[in-house]
mmJSON file of the N, C-alpha and C atoms, coordinates in Angstrom:
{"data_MODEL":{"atom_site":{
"group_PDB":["ATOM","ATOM","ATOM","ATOM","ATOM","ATOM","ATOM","ATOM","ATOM","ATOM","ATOM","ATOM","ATOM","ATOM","ATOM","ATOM","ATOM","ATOM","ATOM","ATOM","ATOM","ATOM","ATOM","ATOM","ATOM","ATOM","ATOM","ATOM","ATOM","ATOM","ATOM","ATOM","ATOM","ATOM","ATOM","ATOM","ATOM","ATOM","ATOM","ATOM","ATOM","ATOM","ATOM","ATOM","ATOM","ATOM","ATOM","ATOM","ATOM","ATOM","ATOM","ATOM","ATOM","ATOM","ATOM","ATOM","ATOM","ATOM","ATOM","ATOM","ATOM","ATOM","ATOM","ATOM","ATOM","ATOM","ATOM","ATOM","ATOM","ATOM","ATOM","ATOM","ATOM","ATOM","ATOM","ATOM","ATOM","ATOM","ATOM","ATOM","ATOM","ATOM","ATOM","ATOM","ATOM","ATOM","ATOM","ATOM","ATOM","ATOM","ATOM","ATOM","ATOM","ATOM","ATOM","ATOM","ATOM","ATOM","ATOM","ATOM","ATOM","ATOM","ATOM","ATOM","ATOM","ATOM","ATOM","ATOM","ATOM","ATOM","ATOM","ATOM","ATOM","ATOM","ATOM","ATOM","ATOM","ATOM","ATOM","ATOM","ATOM","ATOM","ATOM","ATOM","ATOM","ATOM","ATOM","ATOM","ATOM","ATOM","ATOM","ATOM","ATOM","ATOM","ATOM","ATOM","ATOM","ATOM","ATOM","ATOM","ATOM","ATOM","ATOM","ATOM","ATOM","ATOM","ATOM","ATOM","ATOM","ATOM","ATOM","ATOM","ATOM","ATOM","ATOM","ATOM","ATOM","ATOM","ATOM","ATOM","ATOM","ATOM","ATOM","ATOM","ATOM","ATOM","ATOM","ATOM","ATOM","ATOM","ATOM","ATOM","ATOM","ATOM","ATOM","ATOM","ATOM","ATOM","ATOM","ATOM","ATOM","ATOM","ATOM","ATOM","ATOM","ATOM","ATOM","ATOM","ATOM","ATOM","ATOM","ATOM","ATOM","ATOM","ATOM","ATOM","ATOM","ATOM","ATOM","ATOM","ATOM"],
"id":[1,2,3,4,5,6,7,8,9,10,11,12,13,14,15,16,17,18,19,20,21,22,23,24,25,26,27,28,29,30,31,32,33,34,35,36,37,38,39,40,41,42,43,44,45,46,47,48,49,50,51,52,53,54,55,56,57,58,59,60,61,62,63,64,65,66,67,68,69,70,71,72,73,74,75,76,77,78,79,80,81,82,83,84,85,86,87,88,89,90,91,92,93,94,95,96,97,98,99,100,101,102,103,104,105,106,107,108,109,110,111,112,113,114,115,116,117,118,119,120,121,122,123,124,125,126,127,128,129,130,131,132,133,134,135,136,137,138,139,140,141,142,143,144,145,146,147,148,149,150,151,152,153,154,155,156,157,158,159,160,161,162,163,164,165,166,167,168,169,170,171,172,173,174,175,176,177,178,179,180,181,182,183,184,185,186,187,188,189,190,191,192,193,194,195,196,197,198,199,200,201],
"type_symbol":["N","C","C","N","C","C","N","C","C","N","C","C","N","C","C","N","C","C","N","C","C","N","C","C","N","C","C","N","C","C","N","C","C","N","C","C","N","C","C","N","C","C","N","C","C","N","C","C","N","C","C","N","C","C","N","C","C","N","C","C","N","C","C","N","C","C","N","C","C","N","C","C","N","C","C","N","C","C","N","C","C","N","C","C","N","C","C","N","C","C","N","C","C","N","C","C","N","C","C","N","C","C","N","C","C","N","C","C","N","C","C","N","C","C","N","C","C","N","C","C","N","C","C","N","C","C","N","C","C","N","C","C","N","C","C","N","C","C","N","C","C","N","C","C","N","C","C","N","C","C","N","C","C","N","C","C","N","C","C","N","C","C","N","C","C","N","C","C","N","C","C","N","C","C","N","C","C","N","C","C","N","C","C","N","C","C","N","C","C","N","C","C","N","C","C","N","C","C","N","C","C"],
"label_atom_id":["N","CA","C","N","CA","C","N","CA","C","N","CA","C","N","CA","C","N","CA","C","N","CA","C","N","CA","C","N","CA","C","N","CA","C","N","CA","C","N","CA","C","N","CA","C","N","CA","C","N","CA","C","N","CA","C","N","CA","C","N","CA","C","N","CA","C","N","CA","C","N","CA","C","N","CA","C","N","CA","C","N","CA","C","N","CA","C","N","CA","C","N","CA","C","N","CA","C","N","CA","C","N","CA","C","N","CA","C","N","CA","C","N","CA","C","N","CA","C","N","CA","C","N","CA","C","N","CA","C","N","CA","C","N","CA","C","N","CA","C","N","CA","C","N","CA","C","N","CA","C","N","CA","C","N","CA","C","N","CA","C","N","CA","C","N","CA","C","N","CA","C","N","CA","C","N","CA","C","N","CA","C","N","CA","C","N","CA","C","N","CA","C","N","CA","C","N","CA","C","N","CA","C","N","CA","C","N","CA","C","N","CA","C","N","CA","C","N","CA","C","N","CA","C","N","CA","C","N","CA","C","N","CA","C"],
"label_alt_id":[null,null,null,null,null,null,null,null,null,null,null,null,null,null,null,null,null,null,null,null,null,null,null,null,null,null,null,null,null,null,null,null,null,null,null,null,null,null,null,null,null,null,null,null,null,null,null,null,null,null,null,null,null,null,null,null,null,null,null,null,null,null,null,null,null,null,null,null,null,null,null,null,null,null,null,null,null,null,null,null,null,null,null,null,null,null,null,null,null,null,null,null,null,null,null,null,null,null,null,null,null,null,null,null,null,null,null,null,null,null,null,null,null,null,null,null,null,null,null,null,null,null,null,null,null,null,null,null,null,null,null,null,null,null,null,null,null,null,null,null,null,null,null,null,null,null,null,null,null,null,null,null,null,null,null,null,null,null,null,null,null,null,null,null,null,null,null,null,null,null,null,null,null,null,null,null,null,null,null,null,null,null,null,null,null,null,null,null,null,null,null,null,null,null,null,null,null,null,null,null,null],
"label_comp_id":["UNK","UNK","UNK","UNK","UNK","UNK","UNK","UNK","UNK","UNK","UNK","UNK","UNK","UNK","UNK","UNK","UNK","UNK","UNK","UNK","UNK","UNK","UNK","UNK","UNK","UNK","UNK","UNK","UNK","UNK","UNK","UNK","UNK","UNK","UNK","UNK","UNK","UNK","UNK","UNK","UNK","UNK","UNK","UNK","UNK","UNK","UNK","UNK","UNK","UNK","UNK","UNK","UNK","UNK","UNK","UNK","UNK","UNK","UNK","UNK","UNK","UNK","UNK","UNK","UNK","UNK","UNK","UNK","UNK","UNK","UNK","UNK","UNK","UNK","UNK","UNK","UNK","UNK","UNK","UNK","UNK","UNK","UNK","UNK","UNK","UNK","UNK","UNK","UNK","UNK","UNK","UNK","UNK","UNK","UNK","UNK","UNK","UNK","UNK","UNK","UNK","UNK","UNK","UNK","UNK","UNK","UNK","UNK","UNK","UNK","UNK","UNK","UNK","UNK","UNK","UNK","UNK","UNK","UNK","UNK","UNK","UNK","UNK","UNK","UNK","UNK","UNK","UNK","UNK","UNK","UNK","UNK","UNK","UNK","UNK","UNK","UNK","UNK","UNK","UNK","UNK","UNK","UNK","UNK","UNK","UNK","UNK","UNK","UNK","UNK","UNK","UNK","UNK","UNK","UNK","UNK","UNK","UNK","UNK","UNK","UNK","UNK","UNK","UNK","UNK","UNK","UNK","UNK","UNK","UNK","UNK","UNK","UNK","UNK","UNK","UNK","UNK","UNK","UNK","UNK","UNK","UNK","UNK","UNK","UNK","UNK","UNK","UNK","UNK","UNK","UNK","UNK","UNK","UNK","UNK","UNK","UNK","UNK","UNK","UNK","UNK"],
"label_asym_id":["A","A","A","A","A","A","A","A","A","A","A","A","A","A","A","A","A","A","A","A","A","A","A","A","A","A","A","A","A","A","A","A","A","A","A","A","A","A","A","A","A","A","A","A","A","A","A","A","A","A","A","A","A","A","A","A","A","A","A","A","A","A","A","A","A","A","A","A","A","A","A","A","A","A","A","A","A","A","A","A","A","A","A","A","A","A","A","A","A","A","A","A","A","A","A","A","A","A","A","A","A","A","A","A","A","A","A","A","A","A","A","A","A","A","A","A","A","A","A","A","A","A","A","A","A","A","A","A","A","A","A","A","A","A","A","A","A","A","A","A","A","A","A","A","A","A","A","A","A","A","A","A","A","A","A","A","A","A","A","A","A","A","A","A","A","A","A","A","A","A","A","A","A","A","A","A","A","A","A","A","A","A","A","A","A","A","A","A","A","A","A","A","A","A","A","A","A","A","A","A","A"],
"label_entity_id":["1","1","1","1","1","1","1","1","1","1","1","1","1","1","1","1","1","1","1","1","1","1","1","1","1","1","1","1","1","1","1","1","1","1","1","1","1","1","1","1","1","1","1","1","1","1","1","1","1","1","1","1","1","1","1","1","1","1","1","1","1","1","1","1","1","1","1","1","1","1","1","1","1","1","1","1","1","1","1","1","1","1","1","1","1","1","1","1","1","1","1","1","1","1","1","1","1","1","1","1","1","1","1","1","1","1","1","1","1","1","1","1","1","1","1","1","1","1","1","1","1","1","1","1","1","1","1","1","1","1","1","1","1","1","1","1","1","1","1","1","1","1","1","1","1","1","1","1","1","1","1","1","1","1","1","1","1","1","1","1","1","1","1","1","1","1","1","1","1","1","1","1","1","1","1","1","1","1","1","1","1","1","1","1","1","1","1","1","1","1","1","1","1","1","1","1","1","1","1","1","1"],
"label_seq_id":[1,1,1,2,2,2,3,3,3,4,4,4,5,5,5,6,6,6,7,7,7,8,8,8,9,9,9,10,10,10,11,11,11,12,12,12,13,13,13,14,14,14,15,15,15,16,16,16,17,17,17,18,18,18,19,19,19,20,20,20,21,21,21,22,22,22,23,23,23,24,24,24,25,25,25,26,26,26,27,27,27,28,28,28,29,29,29,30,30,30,31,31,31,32,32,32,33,33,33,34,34,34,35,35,35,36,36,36,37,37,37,38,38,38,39,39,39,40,40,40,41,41,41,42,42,42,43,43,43,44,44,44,45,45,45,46,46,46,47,47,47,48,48,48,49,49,49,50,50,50,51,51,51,52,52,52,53,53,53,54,54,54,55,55,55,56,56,56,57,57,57,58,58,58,59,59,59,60,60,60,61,61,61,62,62,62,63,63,63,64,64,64,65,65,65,66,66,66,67,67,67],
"pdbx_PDB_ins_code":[null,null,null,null,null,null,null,null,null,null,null,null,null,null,null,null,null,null,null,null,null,null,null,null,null,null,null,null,null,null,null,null,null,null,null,null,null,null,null,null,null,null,null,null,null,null,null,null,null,null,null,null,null,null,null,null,null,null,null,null,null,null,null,null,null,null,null,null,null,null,null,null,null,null,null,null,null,null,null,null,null,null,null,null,null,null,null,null,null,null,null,null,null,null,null,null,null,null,null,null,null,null,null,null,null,null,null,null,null,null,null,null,null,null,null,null,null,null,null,null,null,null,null,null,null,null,null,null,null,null,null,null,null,null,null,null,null,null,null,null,null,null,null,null,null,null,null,null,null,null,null,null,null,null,null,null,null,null,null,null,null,null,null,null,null,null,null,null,null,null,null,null,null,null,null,null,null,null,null,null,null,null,null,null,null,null,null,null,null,null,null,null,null,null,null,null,null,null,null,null,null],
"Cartn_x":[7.453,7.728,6.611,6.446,5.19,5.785,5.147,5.23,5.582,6.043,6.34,4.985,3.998,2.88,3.332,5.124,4.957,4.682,4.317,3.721,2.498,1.984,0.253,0.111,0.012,-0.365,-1.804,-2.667,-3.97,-4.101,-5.048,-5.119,-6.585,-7.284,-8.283,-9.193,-10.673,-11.333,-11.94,-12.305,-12.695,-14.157,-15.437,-16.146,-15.947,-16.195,-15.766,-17.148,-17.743,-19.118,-18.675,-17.75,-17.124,-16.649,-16.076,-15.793,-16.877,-17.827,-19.291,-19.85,-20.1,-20.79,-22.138,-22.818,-23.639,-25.685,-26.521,-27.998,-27.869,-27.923,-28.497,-29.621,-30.641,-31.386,-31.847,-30.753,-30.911,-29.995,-28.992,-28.476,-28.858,-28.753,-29.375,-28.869,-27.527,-26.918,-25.503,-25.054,-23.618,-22.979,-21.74,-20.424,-19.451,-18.569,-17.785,-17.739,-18.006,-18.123,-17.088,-16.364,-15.478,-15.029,-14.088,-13.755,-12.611,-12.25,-10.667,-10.566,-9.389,-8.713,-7.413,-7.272,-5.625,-5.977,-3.98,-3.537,-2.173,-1.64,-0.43,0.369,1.638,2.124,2.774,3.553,4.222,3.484,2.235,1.414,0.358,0.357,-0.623,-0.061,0.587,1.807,0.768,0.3,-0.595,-2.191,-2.796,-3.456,-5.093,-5.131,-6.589,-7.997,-8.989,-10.085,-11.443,-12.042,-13.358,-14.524,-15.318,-17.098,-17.689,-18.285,-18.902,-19.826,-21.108,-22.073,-21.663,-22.297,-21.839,-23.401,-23.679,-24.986,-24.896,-24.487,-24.51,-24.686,-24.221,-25.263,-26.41,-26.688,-27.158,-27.096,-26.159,-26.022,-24.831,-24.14,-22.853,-22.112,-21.052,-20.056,-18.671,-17.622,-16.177,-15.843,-14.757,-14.32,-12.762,-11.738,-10.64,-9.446,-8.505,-7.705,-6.941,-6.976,-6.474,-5.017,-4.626,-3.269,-3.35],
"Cartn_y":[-17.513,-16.524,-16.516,-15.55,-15.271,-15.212,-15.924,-15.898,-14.232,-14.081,-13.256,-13.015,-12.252,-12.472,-11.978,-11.854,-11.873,-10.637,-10.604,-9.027,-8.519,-9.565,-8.97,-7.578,-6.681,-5.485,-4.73,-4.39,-3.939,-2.883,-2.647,-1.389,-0.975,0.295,0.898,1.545,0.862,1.127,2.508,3.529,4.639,4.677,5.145,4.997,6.368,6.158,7.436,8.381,8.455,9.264,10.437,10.49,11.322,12.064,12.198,13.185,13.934,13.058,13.69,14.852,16.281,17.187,16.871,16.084,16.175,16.282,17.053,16.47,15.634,14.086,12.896,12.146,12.487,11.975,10.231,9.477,8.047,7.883,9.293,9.118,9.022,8.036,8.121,9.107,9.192,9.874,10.698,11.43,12.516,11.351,11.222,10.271,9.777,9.331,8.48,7.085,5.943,4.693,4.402,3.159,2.199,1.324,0.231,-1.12,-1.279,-2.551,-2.443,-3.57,-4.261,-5.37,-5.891,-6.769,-6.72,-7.188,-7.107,-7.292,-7.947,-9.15,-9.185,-7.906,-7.261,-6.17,-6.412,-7.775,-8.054,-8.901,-9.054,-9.863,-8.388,-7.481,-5.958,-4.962,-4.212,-3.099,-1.991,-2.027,-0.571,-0.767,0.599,0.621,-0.421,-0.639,-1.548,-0.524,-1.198,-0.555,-2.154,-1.677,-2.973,-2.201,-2.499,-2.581,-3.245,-2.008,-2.862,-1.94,-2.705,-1.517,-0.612,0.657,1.847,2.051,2.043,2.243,3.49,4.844,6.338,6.158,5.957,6.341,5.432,4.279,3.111,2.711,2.298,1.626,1.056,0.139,-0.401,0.64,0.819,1.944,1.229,2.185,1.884,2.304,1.503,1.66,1.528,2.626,2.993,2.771,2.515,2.259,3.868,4.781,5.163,4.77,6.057,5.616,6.093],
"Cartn_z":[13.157,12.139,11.109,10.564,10.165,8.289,7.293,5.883,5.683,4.563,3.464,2.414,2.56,1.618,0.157,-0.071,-1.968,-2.321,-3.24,-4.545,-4.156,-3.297,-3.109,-2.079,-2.582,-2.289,-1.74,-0.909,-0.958,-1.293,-2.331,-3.137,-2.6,-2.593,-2.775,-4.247,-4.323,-5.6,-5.027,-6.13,-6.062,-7.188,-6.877,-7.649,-8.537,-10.177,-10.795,-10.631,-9.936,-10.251,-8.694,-7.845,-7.134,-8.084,-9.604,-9.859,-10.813,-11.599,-11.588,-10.928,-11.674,-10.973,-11.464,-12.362,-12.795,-11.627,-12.547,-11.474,-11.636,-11.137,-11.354,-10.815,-11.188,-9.869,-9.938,-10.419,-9.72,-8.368,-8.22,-7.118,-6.038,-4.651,-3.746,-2.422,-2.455,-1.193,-1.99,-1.534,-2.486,-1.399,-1.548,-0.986,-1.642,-1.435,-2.316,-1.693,-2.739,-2.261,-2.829,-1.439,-1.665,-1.61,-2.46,-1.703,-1.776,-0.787,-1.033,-1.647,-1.932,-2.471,-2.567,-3.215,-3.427,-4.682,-5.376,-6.699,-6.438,-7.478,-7.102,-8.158,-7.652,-8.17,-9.214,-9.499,-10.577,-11.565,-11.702,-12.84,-13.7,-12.465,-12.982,-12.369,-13.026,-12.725,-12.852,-13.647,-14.016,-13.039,-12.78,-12.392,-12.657,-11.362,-12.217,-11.902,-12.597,-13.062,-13.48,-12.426,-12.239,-12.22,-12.712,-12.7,-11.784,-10.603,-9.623,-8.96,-8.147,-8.256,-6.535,-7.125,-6.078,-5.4,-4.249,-3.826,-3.829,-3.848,-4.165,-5.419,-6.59,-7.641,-8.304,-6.929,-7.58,-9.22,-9.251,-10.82,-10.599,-11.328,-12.034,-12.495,-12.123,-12.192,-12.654,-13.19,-13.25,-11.954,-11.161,-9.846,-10.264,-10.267,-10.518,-9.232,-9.236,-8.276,-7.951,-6.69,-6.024,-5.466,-5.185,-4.309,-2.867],
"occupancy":[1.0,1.0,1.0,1.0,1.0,1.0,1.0,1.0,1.0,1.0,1.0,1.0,1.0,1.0,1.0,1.0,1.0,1.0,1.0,1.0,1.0,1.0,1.0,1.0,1.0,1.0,1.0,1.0,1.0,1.0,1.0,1.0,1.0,1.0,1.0,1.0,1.0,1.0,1.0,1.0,1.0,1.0,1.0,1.0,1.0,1.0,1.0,1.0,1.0,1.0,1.0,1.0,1.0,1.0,1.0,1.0,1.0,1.0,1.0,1.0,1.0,1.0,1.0,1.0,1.0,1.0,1.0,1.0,1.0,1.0,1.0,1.0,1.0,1.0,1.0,1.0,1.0,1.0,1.0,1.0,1.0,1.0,1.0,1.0,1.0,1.0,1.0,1.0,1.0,1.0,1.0,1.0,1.0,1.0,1.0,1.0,1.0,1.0,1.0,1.0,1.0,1.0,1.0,1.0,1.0,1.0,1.0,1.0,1.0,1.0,1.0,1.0,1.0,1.0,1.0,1.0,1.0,1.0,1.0,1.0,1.0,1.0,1.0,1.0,1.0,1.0,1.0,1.0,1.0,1.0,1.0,1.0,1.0,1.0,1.0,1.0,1.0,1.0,1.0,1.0,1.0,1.0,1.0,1.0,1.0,1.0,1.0,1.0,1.0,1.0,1.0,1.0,1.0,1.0,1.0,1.0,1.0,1.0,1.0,1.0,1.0,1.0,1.0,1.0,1.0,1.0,1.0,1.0,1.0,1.0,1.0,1.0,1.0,1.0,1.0,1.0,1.0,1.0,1.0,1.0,1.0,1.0,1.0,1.0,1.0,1.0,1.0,1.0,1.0,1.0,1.0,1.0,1.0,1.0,1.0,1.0,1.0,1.0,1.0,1.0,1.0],
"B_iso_or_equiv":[0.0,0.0,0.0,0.0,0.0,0.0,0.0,0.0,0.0,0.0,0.0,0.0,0.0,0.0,0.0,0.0,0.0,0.0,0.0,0.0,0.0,0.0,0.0,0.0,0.0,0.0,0.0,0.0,0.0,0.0,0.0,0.0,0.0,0.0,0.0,0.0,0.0,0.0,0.0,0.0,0.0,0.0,0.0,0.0,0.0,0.0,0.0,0.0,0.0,0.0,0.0,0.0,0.0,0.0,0.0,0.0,0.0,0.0,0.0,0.0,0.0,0.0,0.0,0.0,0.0,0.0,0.0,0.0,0.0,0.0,0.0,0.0,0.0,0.0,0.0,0.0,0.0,0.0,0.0,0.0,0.0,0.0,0.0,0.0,0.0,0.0,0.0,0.0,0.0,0.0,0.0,0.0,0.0,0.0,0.0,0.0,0.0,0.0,0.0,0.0,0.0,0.0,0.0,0.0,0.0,0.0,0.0,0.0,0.0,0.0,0.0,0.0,0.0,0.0,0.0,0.0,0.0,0.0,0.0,0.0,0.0,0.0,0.0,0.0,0.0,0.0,0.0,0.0,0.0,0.0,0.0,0.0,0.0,0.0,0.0,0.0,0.0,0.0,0.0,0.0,0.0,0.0,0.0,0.0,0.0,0.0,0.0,0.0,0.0,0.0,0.0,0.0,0.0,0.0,0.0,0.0,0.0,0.0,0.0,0.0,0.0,0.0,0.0,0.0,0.0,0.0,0.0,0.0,0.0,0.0,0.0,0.0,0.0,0.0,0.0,0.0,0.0,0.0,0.0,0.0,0.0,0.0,0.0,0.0,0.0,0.0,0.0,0.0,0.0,0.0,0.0,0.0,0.0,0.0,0.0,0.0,0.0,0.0,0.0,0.0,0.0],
"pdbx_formal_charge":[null,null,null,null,null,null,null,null,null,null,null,null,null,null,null,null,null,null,null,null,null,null,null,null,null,null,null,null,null,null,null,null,null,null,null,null,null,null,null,null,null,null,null,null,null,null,null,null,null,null,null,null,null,null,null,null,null,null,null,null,null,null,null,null,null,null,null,null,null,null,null,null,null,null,null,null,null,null,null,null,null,null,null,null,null,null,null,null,null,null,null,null,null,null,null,null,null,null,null,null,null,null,null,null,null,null,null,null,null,null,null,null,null,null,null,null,null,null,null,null,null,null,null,null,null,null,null,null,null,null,null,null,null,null,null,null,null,null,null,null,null,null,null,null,null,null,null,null,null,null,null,null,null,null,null,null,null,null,null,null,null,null,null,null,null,null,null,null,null,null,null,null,null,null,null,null,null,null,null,null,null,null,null,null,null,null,null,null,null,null,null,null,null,null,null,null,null,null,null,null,null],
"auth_seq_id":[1,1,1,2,2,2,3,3,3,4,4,4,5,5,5,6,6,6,7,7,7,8,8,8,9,9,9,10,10,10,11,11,11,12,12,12,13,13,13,14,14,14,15,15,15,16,16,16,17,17,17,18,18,18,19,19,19,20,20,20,21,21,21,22,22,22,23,23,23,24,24,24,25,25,25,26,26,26,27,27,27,28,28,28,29,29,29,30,30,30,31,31,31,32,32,32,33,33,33,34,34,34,35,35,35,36,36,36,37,37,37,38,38,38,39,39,39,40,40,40,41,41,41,42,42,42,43,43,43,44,44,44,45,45,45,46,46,46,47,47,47,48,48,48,49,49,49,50,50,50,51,51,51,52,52,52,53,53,53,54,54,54,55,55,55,56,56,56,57,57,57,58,58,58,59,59,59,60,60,60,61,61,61,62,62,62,63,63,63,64,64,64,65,65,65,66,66,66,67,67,67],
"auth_comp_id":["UNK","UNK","UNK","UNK","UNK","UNK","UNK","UNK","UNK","UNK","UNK","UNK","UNK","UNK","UNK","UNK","UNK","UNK","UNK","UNK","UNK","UNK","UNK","UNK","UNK","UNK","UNK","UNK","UNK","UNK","UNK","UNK","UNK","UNK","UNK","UNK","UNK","UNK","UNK","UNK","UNK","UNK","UNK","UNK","UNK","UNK","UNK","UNK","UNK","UNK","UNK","UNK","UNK","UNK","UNK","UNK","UNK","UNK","UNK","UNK","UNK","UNK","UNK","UNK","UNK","UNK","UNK","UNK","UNK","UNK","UNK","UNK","UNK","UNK","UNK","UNK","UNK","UNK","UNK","UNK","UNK","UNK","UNK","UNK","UNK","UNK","UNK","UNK","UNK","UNK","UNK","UNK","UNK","UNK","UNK","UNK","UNK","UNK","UNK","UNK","UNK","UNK","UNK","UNK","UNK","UNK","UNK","UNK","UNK","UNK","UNK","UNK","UNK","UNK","UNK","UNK","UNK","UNK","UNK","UNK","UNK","UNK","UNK","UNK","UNK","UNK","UNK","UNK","UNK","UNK","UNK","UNK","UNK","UNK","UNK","UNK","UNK","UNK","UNK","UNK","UNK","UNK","UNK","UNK","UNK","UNK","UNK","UNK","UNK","UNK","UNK","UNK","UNK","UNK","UNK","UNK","UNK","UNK","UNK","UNK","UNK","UNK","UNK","UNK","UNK","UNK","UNK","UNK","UNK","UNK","UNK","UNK","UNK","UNK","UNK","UNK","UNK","UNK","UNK","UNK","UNK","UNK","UNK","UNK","UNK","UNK","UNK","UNK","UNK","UNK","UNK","UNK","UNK","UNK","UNK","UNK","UNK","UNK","UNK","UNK","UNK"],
"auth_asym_id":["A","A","A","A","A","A","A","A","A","A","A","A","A","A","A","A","A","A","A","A","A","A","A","A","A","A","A","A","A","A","A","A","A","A","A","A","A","A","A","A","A","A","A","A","A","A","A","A","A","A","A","A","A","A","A","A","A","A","A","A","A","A","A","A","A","A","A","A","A","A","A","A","A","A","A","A","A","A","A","A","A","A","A","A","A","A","A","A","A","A","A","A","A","A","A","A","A","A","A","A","A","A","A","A","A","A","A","A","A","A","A","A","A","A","A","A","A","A","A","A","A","A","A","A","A","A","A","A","A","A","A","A","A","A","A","A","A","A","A","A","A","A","A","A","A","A","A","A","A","A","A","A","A","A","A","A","A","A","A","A","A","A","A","A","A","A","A","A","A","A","A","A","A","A","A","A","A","A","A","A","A","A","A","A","A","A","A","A","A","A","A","A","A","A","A","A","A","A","A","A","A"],
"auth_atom_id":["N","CA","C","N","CA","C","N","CA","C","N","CA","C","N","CA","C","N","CA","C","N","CA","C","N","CA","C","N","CA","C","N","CA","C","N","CA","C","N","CA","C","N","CA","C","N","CA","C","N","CA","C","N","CA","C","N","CA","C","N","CA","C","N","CA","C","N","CA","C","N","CA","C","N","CA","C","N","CA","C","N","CA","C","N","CA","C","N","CA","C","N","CA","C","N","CA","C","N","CA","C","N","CA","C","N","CA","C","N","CA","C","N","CA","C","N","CA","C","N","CA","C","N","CA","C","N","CA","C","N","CA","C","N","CA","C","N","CA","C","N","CA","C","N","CA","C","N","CA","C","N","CA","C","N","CA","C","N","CA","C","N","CA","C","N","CA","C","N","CA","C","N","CA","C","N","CA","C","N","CA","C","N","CA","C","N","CA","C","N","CA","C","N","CA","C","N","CA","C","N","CA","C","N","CA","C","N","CA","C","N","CA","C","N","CA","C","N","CA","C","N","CA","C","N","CA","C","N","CA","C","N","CA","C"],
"pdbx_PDB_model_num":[1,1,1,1,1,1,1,1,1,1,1,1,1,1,1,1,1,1,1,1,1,1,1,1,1,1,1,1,1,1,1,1,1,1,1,1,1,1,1,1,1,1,1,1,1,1,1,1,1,1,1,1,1,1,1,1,1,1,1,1,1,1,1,1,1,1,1,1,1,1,1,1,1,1,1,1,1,1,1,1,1,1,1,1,1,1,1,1,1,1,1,1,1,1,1,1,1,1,1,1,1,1,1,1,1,1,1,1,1,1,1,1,1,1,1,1,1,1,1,1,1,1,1,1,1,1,1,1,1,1,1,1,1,1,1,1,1,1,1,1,1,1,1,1,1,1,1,1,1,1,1,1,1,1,1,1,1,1,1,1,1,1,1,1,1,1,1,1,1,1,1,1,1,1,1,1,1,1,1,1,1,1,1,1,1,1,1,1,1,1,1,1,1,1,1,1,1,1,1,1,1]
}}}
């Protein structure tokens, strides 16, 4: 029988520069970059939100949680 993994949930990060229309030209490719992860659900109820770098707009970005 296989454990119960608990509250831990896998969520998906969304880089915010997908909703950017802006020219940018440090961008290297149009896309949306992503990662996944987990969270436990009952220690962070609300959405999370991390800084991590996006190779489409090469730079350090806010990466927002999706549903």
């Amino acid at each position: 029988m296989g454990k119960n993994k608990g509250a831990r949930i896998i969520i998906t990060l969304e880089c915010e520069c997908r909703n950017k229309q802006e020219n940018n030209t440090k961008k290297r490719k149009s896309g949306i970059f992503r990662y996944t992860t987990s969270k436990n659900k009952r220690n962070t109820s609300s959405r999370l939100e991390l800084k991590k770098f996006c190779k489409y707009c090469n730079c350090h970005a806010n990466f927002k949680e999706i549903k």
